[in-house]
Kinemage of the C-alpha trace (Angstrom):
@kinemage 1
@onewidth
@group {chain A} dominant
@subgroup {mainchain}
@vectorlist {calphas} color= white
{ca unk a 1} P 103.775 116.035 91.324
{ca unk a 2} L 103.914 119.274 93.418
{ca unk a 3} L 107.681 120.273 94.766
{ca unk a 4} L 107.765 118.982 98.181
{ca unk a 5} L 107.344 115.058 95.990
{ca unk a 6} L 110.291 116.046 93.694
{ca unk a 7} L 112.367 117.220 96.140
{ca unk a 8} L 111.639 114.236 98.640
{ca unk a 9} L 112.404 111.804 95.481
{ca unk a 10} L 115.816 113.765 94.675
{ca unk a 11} L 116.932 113.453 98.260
{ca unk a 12} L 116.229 110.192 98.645
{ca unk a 13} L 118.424 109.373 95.520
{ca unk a 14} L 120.744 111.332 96.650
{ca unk a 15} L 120.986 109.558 99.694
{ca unk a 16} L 121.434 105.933 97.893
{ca unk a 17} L 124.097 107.300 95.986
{ca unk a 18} L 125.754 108.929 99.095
{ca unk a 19} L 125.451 105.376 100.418
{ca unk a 20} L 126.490 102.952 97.145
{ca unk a 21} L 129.664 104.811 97.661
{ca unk a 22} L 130.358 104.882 100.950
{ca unk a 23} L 130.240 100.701 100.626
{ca unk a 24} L 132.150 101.210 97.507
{ca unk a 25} L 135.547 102.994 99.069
{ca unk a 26} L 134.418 100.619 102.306
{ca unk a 27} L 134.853 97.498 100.042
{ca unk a 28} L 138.380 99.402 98.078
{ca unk a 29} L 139.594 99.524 102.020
């Protein structure tokens, strides 16, 4: 895996979490 794959894959999981809790504190209201 060279860097520009690792960092792609981090900031895409980053994203998801970024996004699980935005619905989460959405849902809490």
């Amino acid at each position: 895996m060279n860097f520009f794959q690792v960092y792609h894959s981090c900031s895409l999981a980053s994203l998801q979490e970024i996004k699980k809790h935005g619905q989460s504190r959405v849902e809490r209201g």
